[in-house]
PQR file of N, CA, C, O and H, with PARSE charges and radii, in Angstrom:
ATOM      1  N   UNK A   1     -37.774  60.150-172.894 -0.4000 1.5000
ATOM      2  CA  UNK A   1     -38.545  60.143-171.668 -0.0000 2.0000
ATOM      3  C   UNK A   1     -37.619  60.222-170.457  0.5500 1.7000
ATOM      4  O   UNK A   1     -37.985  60.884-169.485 -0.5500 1.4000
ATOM      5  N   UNK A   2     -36.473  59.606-170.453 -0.4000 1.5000
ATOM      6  CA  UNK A   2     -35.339  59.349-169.025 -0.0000 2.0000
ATOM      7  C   UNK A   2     -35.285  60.989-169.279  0.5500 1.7000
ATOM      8  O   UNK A   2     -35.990  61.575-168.457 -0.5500 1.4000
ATOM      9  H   UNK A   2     -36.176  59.068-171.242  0.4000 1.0000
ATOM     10  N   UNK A   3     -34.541  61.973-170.330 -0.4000 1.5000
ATOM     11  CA  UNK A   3     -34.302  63.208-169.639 -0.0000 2.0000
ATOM     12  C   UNK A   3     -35.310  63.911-169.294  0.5500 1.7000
ATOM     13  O   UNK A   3     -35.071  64.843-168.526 -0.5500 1.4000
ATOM     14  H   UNK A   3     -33.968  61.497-170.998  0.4000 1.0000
ATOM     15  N   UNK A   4     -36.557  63.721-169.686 -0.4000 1.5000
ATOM     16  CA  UNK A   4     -37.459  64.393-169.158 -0.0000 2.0000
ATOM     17  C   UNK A   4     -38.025  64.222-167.633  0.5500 1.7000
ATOM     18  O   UNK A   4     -38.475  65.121-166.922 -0.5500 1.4000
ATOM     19  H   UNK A   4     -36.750  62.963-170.309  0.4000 1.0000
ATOM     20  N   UNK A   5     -37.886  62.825-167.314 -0.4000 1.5000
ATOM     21  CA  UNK A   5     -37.773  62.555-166.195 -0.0000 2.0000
ATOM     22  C   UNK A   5     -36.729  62.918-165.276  0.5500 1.7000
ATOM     23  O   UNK A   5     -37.183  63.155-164.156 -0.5500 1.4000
ATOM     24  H   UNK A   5     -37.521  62.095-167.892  0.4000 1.0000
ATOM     25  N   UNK A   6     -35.297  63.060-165.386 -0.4000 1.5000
ATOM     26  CA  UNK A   6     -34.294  63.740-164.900 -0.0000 2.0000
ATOM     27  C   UNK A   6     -34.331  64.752-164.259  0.5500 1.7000
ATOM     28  O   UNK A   6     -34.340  65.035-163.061 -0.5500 1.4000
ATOM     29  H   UNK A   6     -34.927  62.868-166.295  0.4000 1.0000
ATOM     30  N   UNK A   7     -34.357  65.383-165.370 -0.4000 1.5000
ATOM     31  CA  UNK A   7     -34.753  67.423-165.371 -0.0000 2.0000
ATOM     32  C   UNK A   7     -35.856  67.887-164.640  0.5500 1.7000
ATOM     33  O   UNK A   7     -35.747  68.986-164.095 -0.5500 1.4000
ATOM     34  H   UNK A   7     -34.350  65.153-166.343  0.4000 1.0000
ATOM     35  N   UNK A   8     -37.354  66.976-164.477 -0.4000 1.5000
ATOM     36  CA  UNK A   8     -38.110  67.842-163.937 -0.0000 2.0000
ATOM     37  C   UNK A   8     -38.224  67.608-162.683  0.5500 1.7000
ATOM     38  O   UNK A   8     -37.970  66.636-161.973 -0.5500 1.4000
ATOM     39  H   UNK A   8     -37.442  66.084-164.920  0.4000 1.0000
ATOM     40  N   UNK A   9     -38.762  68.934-162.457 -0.4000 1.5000
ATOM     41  CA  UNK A   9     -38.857  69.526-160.985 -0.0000 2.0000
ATOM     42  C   UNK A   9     -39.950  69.938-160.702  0.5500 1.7000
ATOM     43  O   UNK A   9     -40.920  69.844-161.454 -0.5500 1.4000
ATOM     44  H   UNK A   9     -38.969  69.724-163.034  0.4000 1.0000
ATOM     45  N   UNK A  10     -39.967  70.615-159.238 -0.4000 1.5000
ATOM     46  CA  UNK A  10     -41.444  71.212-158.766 -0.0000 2.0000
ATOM     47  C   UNK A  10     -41.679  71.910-159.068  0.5500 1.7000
ATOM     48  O   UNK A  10     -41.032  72.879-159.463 -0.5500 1.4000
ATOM     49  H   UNK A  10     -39.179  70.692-158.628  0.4000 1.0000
ATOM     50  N   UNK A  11     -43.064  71.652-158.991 -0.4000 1.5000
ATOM     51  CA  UNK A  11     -43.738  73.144-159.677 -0.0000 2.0000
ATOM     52  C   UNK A  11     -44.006  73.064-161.155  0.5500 1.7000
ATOM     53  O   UNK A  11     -44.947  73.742-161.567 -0.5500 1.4000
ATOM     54  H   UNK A  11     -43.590  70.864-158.670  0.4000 1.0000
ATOM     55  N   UNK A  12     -43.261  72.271-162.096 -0.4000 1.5000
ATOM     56  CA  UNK A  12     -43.603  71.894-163.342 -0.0000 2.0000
ATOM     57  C   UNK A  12     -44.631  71.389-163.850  0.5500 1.7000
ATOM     58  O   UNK A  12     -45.279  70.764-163.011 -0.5500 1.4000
ATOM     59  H   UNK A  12     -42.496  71.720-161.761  0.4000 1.0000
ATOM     60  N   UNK A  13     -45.232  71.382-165.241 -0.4000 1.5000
ATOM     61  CA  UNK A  13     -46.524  70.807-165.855 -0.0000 2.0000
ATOM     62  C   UNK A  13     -45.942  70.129-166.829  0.5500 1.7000
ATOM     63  O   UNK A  13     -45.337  70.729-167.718 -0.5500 1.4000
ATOM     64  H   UNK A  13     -44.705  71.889-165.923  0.4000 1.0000
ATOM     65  N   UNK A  14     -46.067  68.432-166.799 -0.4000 1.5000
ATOM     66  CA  UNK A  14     -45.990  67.579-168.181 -0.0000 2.0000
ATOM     67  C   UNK A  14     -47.052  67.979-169.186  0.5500 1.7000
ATOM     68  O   UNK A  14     -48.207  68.060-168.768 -0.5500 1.4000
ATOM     69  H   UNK A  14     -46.559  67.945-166.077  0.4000 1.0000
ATOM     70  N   UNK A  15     -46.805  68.237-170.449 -0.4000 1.5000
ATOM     71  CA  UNK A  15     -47.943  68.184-171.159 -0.0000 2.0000
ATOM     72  C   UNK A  15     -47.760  67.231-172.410  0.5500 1.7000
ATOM     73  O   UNK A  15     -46.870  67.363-173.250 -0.5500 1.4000
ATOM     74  H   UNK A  15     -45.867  68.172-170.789  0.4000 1.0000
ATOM     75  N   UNK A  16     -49.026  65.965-172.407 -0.4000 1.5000
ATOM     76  CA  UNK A  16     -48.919  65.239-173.329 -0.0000 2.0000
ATOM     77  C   UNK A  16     -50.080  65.384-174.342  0.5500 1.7000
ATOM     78  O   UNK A  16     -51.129  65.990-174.124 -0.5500 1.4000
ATOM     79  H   UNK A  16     -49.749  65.858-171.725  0.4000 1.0000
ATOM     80  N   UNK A  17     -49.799  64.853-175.281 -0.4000 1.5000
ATOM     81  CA  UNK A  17     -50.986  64.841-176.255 -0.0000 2.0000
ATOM     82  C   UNK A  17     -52.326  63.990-176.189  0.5500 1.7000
ATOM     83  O   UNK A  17     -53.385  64.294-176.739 -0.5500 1.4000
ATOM     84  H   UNK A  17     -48.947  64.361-175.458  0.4000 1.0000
ATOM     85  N   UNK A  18     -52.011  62.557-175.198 -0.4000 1.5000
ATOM     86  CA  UNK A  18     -52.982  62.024-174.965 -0.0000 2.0000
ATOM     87  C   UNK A  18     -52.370  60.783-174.391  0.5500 1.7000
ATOM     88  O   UNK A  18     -51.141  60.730-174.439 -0.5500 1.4000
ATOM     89  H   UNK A  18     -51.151  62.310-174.752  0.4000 1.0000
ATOM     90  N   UNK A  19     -52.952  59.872-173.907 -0.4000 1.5000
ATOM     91  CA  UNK A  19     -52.325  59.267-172.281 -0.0000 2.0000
ATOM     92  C   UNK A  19     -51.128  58.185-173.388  0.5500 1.7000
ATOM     93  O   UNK A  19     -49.952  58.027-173.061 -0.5500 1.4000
ATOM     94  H   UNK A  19     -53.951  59.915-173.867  0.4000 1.0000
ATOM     95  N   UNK A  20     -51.629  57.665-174.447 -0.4000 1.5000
ATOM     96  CA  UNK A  20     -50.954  56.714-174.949 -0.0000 2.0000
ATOM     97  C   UNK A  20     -49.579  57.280-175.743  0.5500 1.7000
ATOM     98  O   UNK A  20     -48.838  56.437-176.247 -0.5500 1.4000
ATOM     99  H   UNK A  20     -52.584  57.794-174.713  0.4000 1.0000
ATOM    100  N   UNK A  21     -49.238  58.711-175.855 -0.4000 1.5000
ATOM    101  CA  UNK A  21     -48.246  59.428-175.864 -0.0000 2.0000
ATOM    102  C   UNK A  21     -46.585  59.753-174.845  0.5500 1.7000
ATOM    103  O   UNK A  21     -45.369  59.908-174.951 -0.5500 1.4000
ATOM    104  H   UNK A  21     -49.840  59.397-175.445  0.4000 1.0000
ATOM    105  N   UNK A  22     -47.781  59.686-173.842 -0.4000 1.5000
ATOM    106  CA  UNK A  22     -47.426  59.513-172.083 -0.0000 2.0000
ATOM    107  C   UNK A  22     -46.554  57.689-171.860  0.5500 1.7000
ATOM    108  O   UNK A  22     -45.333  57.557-171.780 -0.5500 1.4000
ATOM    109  H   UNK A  22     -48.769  59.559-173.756  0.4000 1.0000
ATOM    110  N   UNK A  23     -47.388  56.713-171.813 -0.4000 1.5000
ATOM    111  CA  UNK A  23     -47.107  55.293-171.382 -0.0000 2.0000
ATOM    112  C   UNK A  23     -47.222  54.565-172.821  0.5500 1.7000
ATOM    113  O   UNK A  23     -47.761  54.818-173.899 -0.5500 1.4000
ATOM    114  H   UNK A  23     -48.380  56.820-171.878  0.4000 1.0000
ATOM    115  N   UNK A  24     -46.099  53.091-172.043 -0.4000 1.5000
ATOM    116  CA  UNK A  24     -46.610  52.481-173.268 -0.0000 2.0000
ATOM    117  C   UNK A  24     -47.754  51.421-172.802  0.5500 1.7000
ATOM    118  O   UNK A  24     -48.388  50.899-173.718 -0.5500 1.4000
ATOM    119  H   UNK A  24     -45.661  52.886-171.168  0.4000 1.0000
ATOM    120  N   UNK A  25     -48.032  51.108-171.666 -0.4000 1.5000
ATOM    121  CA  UNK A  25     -49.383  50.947-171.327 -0.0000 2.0000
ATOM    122  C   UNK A  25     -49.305  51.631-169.633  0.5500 1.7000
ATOM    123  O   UNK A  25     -48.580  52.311-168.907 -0.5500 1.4000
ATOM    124  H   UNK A  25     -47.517  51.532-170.921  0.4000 1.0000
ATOM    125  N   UNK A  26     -50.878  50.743-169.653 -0.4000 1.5000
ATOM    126  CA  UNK A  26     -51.427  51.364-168.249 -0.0000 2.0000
ATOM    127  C   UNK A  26     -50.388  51.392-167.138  0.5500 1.7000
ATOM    128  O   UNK A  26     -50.161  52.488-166.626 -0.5500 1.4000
ATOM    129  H   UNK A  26     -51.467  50.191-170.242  0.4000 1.0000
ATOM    130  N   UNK A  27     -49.804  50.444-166.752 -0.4000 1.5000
ATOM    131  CA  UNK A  27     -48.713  50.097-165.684 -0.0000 2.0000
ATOM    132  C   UNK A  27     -47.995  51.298-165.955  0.5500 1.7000
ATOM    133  O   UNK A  27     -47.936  52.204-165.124 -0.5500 1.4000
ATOM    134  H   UNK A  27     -49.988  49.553-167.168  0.4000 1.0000
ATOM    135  N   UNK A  28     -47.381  51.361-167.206 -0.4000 1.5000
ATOM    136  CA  UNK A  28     -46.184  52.196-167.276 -0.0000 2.0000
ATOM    137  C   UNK A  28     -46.588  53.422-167.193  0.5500 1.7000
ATOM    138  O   UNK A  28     -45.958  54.076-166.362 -0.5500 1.4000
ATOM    139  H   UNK A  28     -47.429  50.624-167.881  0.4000 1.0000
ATOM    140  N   UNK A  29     -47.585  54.102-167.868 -0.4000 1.5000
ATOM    141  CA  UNK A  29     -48.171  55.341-167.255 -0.0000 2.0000
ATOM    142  C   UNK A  29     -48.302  56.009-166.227  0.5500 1.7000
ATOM    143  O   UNK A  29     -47.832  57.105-165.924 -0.5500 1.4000
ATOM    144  H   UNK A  29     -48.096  53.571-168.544  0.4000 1.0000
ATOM    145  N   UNK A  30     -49.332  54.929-165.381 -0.4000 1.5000
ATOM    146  CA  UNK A  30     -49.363  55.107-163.676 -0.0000 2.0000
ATOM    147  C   UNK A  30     -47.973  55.500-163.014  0.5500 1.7000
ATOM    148  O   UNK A  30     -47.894  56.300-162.082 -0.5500 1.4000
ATOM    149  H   UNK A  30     -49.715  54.039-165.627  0.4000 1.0000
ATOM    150  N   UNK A  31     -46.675  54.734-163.701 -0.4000 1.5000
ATOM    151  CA  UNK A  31     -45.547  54.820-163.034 -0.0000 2.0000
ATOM    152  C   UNK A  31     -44.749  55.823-163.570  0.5500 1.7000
ATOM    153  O   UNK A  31     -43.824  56.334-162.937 -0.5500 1.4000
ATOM    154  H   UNK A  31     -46.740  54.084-164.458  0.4000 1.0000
ATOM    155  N   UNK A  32     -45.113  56.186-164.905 -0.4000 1.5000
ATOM    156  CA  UNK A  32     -44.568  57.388-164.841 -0.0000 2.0000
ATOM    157  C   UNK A  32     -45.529  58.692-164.243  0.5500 1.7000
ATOM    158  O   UNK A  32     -44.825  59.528-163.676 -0.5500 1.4000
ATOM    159  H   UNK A  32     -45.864  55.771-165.419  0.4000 1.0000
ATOM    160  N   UNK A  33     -46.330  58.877-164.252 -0.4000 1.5000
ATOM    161  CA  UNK A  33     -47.174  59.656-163.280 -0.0000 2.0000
ATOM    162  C   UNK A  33     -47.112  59.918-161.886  0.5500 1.7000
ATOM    163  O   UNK A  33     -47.186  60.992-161.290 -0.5500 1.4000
ATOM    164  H   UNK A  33     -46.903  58.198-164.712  0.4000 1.0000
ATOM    165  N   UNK A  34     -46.958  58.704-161.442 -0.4000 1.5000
ATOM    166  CA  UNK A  34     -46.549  58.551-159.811 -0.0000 2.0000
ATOM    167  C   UNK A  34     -44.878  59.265-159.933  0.5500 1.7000
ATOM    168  O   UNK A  34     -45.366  60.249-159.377 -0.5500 1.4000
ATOM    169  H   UNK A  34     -46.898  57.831-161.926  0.4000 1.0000
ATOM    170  N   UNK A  35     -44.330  59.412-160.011 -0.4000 1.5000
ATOM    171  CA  UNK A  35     -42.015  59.463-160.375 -0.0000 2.0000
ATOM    172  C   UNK A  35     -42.961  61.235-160.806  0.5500 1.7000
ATOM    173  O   UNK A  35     -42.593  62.151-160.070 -0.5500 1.4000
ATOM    174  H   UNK A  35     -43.934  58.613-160.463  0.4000 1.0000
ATOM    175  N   UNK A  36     -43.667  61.487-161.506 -0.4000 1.5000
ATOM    176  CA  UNK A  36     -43.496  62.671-161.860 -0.0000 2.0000
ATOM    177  C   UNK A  36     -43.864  63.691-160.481  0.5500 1.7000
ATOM    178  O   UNK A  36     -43.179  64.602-160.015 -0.5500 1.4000
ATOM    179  H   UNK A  36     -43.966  60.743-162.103  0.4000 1.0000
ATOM    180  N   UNK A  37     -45.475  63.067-159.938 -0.4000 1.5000
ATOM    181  CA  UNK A  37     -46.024  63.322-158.784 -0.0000 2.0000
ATOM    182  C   UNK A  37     -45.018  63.739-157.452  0.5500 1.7000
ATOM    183  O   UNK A  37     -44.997  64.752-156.753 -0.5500 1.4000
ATOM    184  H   UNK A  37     -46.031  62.327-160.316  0.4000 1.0000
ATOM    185  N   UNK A  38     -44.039  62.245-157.426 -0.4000 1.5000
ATOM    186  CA  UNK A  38     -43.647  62.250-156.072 -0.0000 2.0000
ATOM    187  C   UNK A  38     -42.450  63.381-156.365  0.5500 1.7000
ATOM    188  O   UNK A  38     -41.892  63.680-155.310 -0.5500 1.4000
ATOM    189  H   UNK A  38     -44.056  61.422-157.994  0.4000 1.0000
ATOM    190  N   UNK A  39     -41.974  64.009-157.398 -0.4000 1.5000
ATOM    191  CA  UNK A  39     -40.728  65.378-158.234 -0.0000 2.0000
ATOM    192  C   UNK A  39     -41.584  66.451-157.725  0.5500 1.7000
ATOM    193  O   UNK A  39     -41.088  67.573-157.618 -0.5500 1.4000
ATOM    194  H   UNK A  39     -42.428  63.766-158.255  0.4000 1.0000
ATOM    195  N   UNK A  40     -43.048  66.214-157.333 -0.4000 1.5000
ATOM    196  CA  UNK A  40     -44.207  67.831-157.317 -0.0000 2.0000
ATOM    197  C   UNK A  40     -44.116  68.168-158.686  0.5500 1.7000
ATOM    198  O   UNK A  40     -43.598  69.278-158.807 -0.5500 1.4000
ATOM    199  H   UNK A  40     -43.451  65.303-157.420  0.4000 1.0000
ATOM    200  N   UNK A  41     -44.425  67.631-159.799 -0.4000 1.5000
ATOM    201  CA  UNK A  41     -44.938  68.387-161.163 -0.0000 2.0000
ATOM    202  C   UNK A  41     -46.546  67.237-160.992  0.5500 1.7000
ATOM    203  O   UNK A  41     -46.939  66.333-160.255 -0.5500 1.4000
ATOM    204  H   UNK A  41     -44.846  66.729-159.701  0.4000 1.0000
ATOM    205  N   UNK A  42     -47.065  68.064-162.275 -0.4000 1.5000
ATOM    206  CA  UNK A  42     -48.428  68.122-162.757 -0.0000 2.0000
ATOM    207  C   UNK A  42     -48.190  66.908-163.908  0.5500 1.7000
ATOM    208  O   UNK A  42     -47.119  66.391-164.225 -0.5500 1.4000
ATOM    209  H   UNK A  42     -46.746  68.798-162.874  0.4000 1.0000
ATOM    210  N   UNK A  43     -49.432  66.646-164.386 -0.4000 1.5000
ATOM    211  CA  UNK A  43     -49.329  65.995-165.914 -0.0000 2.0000
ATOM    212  C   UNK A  43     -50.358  66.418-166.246  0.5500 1.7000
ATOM    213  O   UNK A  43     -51.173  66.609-165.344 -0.5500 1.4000
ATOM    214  H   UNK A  43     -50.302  67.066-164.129  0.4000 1.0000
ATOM    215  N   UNK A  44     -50.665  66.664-167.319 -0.4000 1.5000
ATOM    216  CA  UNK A  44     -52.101  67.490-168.380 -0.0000 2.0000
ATOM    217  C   UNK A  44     -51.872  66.402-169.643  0.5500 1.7000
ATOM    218  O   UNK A  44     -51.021  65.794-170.293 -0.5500 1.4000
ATOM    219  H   UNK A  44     -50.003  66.509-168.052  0.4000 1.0000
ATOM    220  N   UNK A  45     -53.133  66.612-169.493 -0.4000 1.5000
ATOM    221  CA  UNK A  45     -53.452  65.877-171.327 -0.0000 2.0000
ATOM    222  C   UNK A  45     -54.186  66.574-172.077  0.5500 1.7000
ATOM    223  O   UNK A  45     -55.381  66.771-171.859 -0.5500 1.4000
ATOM    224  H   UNK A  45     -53.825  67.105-168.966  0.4000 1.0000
ATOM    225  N   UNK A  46     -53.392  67.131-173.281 -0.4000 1.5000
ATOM    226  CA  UNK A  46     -54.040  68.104-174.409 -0.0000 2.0000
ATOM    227  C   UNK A  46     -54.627  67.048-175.537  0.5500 1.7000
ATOM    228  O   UNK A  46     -54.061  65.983-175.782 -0.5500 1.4000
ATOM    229  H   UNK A  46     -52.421  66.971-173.459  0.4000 1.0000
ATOM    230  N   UNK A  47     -55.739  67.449-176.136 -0.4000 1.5000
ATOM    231  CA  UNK A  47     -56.707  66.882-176.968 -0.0000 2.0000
ATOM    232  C   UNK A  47     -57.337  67.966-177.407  0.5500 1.7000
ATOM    233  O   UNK A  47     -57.961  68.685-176.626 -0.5500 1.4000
ATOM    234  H   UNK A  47     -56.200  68.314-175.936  0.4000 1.0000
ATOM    235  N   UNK A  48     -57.242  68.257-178.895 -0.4000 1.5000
ATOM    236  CA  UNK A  48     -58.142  69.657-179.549 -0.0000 2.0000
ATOM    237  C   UNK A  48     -57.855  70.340-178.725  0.5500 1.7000
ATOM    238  O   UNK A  48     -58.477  70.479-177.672 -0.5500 1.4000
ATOM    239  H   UNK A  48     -56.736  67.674-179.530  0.4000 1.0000
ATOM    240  N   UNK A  49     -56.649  71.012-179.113 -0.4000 1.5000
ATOM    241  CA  UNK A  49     -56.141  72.331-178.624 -0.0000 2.0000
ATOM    242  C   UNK A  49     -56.570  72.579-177.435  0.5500 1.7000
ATOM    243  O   UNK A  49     -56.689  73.804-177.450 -0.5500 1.4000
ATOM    244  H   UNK A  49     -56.144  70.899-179.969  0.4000 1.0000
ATOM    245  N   UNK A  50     -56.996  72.084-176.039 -0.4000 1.5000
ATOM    246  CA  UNK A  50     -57.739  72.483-175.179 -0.0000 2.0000
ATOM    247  C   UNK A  50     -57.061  71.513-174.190  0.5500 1.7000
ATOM    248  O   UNK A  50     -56.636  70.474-174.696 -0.5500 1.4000
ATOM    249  H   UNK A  50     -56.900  71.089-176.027  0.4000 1.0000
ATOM    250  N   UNK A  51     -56.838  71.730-172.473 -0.4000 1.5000
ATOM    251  CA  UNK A  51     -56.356  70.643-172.053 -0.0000 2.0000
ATOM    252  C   UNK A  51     -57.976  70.338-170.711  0.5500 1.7000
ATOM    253  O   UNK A  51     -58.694  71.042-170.001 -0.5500 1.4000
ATOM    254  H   UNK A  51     -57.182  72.574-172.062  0.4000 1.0000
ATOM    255  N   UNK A  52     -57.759  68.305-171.175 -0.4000 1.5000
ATOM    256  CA  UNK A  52     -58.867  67.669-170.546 -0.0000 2.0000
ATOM    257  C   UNK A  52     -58.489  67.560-169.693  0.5500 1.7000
ATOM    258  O   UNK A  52     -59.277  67.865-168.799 -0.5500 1.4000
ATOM    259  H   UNK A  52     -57.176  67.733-171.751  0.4000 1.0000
ATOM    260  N   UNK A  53     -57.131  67.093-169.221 -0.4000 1.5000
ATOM    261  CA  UNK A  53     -57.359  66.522-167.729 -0.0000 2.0000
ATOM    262  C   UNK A  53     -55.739  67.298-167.070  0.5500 1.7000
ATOM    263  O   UNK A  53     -54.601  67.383-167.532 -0.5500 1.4000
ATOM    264  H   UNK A  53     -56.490  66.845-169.947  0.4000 1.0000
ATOM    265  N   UNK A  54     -56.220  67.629-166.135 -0.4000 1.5000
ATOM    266  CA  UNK A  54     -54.842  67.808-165.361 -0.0000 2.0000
ATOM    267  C   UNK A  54     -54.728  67.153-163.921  0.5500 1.7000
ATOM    268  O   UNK A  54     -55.749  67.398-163.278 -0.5500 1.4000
ATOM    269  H   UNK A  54     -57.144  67.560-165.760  0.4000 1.0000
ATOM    270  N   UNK A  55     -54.146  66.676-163.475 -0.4000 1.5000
ATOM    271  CA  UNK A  55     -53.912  66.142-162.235 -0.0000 2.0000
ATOM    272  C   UNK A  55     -53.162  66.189-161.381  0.5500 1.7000
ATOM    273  O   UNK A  55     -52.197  66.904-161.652 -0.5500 1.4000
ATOM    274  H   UNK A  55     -53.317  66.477-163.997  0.4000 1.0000
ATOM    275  N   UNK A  56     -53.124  65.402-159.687 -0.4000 1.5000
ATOM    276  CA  UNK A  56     -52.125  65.554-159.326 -0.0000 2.0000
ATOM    277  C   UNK A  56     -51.724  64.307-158.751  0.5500 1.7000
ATOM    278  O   UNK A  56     -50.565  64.193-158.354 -0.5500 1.4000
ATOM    279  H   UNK A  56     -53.907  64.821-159.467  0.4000 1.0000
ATOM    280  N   UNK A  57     -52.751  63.101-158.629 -0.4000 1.5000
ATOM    281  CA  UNK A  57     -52.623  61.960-158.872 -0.0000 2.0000
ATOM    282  C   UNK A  57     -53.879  61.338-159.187  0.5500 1.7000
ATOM    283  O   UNK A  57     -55.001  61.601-158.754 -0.5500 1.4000
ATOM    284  H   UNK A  57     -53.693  63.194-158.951  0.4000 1.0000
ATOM    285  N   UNK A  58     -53.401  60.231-160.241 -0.4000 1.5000
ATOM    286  CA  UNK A  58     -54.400  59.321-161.248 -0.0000 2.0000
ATOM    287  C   UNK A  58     -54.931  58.534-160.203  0.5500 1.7000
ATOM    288  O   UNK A  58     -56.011  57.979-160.398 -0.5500 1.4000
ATOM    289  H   UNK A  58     -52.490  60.017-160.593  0.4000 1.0000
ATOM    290  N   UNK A  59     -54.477  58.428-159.368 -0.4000 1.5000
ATOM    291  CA  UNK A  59     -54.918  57.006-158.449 -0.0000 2.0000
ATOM    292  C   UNK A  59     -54.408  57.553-156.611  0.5500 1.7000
ATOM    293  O   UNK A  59     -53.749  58.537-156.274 -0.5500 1.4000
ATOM    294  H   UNK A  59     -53.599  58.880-159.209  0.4000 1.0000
ATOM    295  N   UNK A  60     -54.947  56.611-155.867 -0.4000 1.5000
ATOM    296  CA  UNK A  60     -54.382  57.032-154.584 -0.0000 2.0000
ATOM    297  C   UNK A  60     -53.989  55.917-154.229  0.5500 1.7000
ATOM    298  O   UNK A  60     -54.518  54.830-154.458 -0.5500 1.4000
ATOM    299  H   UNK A  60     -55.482  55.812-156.141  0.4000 1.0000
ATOM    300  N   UNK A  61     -52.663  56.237-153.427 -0.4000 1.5000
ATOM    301  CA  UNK A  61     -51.568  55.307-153.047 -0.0000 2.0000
ATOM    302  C   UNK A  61     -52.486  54.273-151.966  0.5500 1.7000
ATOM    303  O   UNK A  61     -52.258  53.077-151.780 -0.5500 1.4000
ATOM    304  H   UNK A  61     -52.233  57.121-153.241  0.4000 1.0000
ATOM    305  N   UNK A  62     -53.644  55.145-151.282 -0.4000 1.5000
ATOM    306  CA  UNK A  62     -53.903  54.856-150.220 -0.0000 2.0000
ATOM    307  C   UNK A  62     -54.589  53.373-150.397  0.5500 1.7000
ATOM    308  O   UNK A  62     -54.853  52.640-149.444 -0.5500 1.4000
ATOM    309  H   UNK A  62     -53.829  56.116-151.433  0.4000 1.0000
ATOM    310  N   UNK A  63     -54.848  53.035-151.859 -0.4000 1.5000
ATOM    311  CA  UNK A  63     -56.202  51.796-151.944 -0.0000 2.0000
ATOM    312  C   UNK A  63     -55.366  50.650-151.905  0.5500 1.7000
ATOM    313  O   UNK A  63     -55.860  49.523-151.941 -0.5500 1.4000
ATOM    314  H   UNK A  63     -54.634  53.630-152.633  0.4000 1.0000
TER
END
């Protein structure tokens, strides 16, 4: 996960298999999501060959 976090850049798409692939819980997710966000990449979550969710943030900083 650290080099993947390293390496990416803008304009990039994470693609995971499903959120618990991604984090090892909720906290840690959000925070890797947010670190990916504030780089300008995407995160997608693939489930049956098809992707459900793509985003560009899970949550807003603003609440």
């Amino acid at each position: 996960m650290n080099d993947m976090m390293a390496f990416c850049r803008e304009g990039e798409r994470v693609v995971a298999h499903s959120l618990d692939r991604l984090g090892r819980d909720i906290r840690d997710l959000l925070n890797i999501v947010e670190e990916l966000n504030d780089k300008g990449a995407t995160v997608a979550l693939r489930q049956r060959r098809r992707i459900m969710i793509q985003n560009s943030y899970l949550y807003s900083k603003k609440r």
